[in-house]
C-alpha positions as CSV (number, residue, x, y, z in Angstrom):
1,X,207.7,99.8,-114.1
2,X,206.4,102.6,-112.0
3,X,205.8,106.2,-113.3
4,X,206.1,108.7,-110.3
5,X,204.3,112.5,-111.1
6,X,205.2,114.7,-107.9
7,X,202.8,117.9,-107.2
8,X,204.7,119.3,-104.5
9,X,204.9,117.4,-101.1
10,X,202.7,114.6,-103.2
11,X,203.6,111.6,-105.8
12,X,200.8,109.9,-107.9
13,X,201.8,106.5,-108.7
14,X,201.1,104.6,-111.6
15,X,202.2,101.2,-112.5
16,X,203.0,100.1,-116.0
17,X,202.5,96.2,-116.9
18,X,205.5,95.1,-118.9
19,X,203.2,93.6,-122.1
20,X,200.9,96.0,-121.6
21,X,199.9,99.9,-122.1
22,X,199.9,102.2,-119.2
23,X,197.2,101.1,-117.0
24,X,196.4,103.4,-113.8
25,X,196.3,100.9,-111.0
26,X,196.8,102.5,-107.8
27,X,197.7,106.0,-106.5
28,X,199.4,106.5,-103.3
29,X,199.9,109.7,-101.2
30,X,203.5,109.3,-99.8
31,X,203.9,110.9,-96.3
32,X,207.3,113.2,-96.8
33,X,209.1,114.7,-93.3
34,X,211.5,117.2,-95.2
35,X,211.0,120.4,-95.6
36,X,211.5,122.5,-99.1
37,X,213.8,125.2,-98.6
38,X,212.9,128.4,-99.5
39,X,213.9,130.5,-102.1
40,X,216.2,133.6,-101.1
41,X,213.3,136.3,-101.6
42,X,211.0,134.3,-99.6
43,X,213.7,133.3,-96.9
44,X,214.3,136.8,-96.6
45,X,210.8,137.9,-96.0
46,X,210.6,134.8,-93.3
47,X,213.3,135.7,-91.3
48,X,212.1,139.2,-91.4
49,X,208.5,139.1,-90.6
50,X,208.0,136.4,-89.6
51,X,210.8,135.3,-86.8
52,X,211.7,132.4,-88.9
53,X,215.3,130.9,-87.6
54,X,216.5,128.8,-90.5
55,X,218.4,126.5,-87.9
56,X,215.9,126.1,-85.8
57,X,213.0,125.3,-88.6
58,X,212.9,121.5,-87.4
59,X,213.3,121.9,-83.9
60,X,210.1,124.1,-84.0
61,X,208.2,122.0,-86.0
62,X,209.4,118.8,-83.4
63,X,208.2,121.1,-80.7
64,X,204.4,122.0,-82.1
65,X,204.4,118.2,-83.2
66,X,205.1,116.6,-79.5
67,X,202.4,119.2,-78.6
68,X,199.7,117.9,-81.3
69,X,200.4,114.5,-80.5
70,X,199.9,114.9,-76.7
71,X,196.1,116.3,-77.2
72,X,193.8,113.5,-76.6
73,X,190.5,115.8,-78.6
74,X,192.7,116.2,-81.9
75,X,192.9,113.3,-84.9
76,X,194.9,115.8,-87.0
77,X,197.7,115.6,-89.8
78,X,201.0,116.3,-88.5
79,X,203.4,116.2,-91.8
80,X,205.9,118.7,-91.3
81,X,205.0,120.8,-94.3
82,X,201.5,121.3,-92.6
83,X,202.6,121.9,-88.9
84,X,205.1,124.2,-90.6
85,X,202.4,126.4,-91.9
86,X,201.0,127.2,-88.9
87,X,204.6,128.4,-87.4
88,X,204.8,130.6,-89.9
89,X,201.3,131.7,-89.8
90,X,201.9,132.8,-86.2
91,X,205.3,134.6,-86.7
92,X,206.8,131.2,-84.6
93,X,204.6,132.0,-81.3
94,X,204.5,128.3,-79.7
95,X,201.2,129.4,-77.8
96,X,199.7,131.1,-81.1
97,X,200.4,128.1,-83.0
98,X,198.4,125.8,-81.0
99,X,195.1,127.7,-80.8
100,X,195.1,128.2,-84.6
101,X,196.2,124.9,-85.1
102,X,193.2,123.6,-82.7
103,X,190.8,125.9,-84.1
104,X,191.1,124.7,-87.4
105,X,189.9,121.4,-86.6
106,X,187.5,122.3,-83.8
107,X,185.7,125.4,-86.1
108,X,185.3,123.3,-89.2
109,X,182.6,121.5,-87.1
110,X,180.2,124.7,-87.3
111,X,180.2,124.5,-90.9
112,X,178.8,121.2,-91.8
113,X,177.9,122.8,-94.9
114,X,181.4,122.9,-96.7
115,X,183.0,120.2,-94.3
116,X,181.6,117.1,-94.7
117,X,181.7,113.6,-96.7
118,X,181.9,115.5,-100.2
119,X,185.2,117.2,-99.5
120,X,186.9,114.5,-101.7
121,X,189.3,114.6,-104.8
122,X,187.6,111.9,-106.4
123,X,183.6,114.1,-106.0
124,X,181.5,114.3,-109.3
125,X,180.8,117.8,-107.9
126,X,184.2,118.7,-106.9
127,X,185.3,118.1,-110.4
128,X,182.6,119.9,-112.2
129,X,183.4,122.8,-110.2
130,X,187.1,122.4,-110.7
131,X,186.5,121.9,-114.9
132,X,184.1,124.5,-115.4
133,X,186.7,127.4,-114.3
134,X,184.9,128.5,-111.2
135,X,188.0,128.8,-109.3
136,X,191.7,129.3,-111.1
137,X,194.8,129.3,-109.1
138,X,196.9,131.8,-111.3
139,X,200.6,130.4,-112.1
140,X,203.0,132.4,-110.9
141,X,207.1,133.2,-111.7
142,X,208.8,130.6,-109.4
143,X,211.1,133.4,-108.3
144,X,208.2,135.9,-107.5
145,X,208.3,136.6,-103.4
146,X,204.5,138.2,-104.0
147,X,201.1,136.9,-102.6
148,X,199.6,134.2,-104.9
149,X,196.3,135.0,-106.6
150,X,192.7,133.0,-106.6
151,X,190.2,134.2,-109.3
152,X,186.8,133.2,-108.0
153,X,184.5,133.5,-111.1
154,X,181.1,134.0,-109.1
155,X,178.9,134.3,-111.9
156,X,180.0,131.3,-113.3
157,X,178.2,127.9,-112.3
158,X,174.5,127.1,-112.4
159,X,172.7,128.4,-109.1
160,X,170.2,124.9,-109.9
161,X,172.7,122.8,-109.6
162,X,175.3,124.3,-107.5
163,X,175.3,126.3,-103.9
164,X,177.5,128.3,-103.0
165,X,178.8,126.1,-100.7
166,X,179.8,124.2,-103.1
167,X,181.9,126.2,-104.0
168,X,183.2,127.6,-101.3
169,X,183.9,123.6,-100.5
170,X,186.2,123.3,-103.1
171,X,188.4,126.1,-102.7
172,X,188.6,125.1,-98.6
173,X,190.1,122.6,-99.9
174,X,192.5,124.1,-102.2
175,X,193.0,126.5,-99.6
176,X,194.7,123.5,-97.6
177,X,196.5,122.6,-100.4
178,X,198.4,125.6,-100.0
179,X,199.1,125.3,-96.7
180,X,201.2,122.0,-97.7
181,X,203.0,123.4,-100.8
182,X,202.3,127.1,-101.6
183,X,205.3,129.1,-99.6
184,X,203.9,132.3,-100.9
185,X,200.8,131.7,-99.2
186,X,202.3,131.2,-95.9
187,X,204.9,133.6,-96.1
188,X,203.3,136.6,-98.4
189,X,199.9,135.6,-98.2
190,X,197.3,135.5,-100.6
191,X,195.1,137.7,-102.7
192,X,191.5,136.4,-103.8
193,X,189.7,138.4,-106.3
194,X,185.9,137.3,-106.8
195,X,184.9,138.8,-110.9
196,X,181.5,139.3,-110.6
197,X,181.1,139.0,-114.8
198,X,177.9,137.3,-115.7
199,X,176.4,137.2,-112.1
200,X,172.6,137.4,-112.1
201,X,170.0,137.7,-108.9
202,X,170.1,134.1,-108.2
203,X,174.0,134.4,-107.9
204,X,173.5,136.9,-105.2
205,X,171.0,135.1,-103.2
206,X,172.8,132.3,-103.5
207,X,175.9,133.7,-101.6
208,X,174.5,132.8,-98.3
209,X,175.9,136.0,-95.9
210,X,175.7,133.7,-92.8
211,X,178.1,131.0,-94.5
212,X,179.8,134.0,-96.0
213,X,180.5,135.2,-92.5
214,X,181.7,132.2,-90.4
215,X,184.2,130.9,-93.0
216,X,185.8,134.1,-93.4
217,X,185.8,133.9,-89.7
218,X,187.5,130.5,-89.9
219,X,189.9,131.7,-92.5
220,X,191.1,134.4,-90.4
221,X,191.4,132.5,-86.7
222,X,191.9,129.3,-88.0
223,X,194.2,129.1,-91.6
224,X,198.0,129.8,-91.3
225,X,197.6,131.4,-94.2
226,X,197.8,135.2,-94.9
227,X,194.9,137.3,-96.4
228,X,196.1,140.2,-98.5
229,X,193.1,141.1,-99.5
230,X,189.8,140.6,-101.3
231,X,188.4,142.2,-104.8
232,X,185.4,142.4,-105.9
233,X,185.6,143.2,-110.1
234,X,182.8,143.3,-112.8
235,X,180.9,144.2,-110.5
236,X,177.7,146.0,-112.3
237,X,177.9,149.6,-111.3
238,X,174.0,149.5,-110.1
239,X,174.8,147.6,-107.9
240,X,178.5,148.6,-106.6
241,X,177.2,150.7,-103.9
242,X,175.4,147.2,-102.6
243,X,178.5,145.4,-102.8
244,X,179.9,147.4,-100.7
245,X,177.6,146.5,-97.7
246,X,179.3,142.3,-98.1
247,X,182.1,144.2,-95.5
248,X,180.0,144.2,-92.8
249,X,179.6,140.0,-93.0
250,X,183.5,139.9,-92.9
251,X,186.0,140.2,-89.9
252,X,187.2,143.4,-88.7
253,X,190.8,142.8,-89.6
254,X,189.3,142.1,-93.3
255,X,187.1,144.8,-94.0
256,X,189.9,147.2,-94.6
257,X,191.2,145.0,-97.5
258,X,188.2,144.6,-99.5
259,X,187.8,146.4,-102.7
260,X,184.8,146.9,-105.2
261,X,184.4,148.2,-108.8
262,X,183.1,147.8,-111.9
263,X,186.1,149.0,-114.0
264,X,187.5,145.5,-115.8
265,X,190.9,147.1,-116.3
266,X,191.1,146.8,-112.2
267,X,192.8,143.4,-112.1
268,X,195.9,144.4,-114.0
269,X,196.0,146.4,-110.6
270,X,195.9,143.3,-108.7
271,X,197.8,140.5,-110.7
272,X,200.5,141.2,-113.5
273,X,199.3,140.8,-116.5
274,X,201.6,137.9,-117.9
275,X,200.5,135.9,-115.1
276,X,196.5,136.0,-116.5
277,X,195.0,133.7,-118.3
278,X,193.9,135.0,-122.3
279,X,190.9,135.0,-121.4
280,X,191.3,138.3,-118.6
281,X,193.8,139.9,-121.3
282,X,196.8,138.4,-120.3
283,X,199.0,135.7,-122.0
284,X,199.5,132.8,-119.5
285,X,197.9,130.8,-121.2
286,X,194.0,129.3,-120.9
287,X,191.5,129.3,-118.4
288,X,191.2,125.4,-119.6
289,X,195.1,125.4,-118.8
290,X,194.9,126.3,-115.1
291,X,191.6,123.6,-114.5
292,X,193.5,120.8,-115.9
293,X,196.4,121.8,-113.6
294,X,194.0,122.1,-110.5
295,X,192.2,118.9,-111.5
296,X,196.1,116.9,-111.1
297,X,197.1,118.5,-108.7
298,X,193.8,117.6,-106.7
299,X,194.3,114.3,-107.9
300,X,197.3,113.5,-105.9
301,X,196.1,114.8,-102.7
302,X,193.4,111.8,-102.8
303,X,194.8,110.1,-99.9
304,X,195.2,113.1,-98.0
305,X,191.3,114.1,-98.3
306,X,190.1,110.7,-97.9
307,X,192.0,110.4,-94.3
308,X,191.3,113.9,-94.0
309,X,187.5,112.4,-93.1
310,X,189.0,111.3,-90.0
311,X,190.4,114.0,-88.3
312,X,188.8,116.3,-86.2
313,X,188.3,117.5,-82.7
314,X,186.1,115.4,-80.5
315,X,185.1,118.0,-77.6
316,X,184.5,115.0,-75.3
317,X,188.0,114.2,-74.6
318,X,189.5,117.4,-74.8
319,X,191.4,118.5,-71.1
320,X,190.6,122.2,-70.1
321,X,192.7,121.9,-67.2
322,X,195.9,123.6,-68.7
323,X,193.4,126.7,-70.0
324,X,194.9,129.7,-69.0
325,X,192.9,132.6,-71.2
326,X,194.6,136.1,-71.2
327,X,194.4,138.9,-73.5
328,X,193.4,137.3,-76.5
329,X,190.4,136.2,-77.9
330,X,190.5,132.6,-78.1
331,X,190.0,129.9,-75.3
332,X,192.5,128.1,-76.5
333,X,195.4,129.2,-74.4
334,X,197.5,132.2,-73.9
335,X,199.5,134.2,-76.7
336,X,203.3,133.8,-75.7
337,X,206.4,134.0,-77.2
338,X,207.7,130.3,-79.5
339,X,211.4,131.2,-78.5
340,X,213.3,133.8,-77.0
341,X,214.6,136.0,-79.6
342,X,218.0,135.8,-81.2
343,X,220.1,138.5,-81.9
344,X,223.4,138.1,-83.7
């Protein structure tokens, strides 16, 4: 007998021997083409900022697909969920679509440090991380159209065992967990707010500006996802006017969205307060909660991180030939339009 668990776009599969208990024998990450319709707030957000064409959903992901497929440099996942992202990331720009989708393989090779052979479900590391709360995906209302919400608990792990890469590791790959089953993060965006509670001198030298600035860098030019903003809360009031200097390692489109204080009653601001865990005064539940529902959910994207080790972008093969730069920053190709627009 075989007892499915679907997470999303995933199934974790577990056999059960017929004169025996449960025993977990193998886990498979099934590869699955459709994709989830959206819910009617969320639909209606697509189609009106983003240039989403219900109809057409498939025939633009079959288009950015052929394209992928074509590029000699990229090893790259192609599910439809995932190429689907990146449409929507671009408001459906063809053009757009394949820079950011190139640049998030070729960019993740200047940061060694967070992509490398530890970016695994199945990491002693990843799972202390994930267990001891430094990062909690807050559950939302499955009719709620808003931005999704990452509390990043910076004062929380031990500096002499952890870097920050670490943990900045960990929610990368969270981060592209979203991009496969999180429609608020591709369509509303999402909101990270980093509670500064507990953190000491060694926290703060141990958030590395330089690493600080390219991956917010690569989360801006190369994630489909949208950031909404950042918020920095707890944070001592000594030191709030210091705080306020971290803009200056972060894009320009970011700096506007950053927030710091050291009022506590600031995230009921940010995330409604029956969505919080008990532990930041709200009543959804426990920190504990959310971790064991990260740690699954990690779980049955094993596959995907373990193949994930493959793909890249080799610069030997790639072809500049069809490089036409125009006024945009990337080398990657010129900004046009994915379709013609439709009017009714």
């Amino acid at each position: 007998m075989l007892l499915v668990y679907q997470f999303g776009s995933r199934r974790a599969i577990f056999k059960r021997a017929p004169s025996e208990g449960i025993t977990f024998t193998n886990i498979s990450c099934l590869r699955m083409s459709l994709v989830r319709p959206l819910k009617p707030a969320l639909m209606a957000i697509a189609i009106r900022e983003l240039n989403e064409v219900p109809h057409r959903v498939q025939q633009d992901i079959e288009a950015l697909k052929e394209w992928v497929l074509k590029q000699p440099h990229l090893r790259a996942c192609t599910e439809d969920q995932f190429l689907l992202a990146f449409l929507r990331g671009t408001k459906f720009s063809l053009e757009r679509a394949k820079e950011k989708f190139d640049r998030f393989y070729t960019l993740q090779r200047s940061i060694p440090e967070v992509f490398n052979e530890r970016r695994l479900a199945t990491d002693p590391q990843v799972l202390d991380i994930i267990r001891m709360g430094v990062l909690l995906q807050i559950p939302m209302d499955v009719d709620d159209p808003g931005p999704c919400v990452t509390i990043i608990r910076a004062g929380s792990y031990d500096t002499t065992k952890y870097k920050f890469q670490d943990i900045v590791r960990v929610g990368s790959m969270f981060g592209e967990i979203m991009m496969f089953e999180d429609e608020n993060a591709t369509i509303s965006g999402y909101v990270e707010i980093m509670d500064m509670t507990g953190v000491t001198g060694a926290h703060l030298f141990a958030l590395q500006p330089q690493l600080l600035s390219k991956f917010s860098n690569y989360a801006d030019e190369a994630m489909p996802t949208r950031q909404k903003g950042i918020h920095f809360i707890n944070v001592p009031a000594a030191f709030e006017t210091g705080f306020n200097s971290l803009r200056s390692f972060f894009p320009a489109k970011i700096k506007s969205r950053i927030s710091v204080t050291s009022d506590p009653a600031a995230i009921f601001e940010i995330v409604r307060r029956e969505y919080l865990p008990k532990e930041y005064g709200g009543i959804g539940g426990s920190m504990q909660d959310i971790s064991r529902t990260m740690e699954a959910k990690l779980f049955s994207y094993s596959s995907y991180f373990q193949e994930s080790l493959n793909f890249g972008a080799d610069e030997k093969l790639r072809e500049f030939r069809d490089h036409v730069p125009k006024n945009h920053r990337s080398s990657f190709g010129a900004v046009g339009s994915f379709r013609k627009l439709e009017f009714d």
